[in-house]
N, C-alpha and C positions, 0 to 999 in steps of 0.2 A: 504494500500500500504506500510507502514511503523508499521515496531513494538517496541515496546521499548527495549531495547536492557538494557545492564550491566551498570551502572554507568548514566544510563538516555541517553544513546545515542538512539538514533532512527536508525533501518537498515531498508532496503527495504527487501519484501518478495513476492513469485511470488502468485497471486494471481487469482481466474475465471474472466473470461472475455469471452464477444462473441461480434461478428460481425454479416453481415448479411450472408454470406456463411461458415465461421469458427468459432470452440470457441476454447481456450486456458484454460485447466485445469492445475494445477501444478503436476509436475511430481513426481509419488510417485514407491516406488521396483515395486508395484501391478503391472505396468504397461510394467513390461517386458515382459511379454509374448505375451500382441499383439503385444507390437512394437519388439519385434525381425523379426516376420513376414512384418513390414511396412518397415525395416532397411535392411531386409534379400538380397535383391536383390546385388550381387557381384559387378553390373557397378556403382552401388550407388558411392563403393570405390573406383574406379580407380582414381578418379583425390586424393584422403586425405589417400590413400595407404590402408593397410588391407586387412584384410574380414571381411565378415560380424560377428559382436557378436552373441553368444551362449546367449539363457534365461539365463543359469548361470551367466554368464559374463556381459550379462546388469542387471540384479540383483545386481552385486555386483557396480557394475560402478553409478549407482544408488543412493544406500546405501551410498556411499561416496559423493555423489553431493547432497544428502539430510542432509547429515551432515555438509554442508557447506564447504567451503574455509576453507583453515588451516592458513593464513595471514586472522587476525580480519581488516582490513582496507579495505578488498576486500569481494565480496558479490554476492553469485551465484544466479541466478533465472533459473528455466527452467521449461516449459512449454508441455504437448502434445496438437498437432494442431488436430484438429476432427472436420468434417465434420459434420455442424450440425444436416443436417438436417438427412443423416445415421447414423448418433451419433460414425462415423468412424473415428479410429486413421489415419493420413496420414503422420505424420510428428512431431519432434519438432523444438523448440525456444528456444535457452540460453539465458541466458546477463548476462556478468559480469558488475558488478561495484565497482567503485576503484572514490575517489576524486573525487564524482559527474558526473563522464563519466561511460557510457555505451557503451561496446562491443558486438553487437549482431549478431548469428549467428543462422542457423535455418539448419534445414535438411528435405526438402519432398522426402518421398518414390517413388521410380519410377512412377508406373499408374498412380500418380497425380501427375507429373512433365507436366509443359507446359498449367497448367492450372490457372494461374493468382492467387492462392494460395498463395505465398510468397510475389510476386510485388505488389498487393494490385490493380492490374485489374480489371477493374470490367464487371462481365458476368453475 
């Protein structure tokens, strides 16, 4: 969960995880091209404004969140959520962290919205 860092500091780094309907891999470029399809949906955006990103464009959007935060005091994690047992992208998980708090936000793709996926329902 922690890795040693410059000068002995320890950061947090996102790491696999699964549940018993989801898993959480860490998000790497590779994975723009199915989530542009999971992200693609236009109603996705009406309420965080936009359209939907181009593979190019979460490729690069990617690349920069895998390169971390540019403030060393702050510390990005992000995740793709996958259906385990179709080994399907549906969605990801950020969290920033800053001073021991975490800001966590997630995104499911439409077809799996409303299904207990993000709230932690259990079905």
């Amino acid at each position: 969960m922690f890795e040693e860092g410059g000068a002995g500091k320890a950061f947090p780094r996102a790491w696999a995880m699964s549940g018993a309907r989801i898993g959480l891999e860490p998000l790497r470029v590779g994975h723009a091209e199915e989530m542009a399809d999971v992200l693609g949906d236009p109603a996705l955006h009406r309420f965080t404004g936009g359209a939907p990103d181009t593979v190019e464009a979460l490729r690069a959007r990617y690349a920069r969140m895998a390169a971390g935060s540019p403030d060393p005091a702050v510390h990005w994690l992000n995740w793709v959520i996958r259906l385990r047992e179709e080994h399907l992208p549906v969605g990801t998980v950020q969290a920033t962290v800053e001073d021991g708090t975490a800001e966590i936000a997630w995104v499911v793709g439409t077809p799996w919205q409303g299904r207990g996926l993000a709230g932690g329902r259990r079905g």
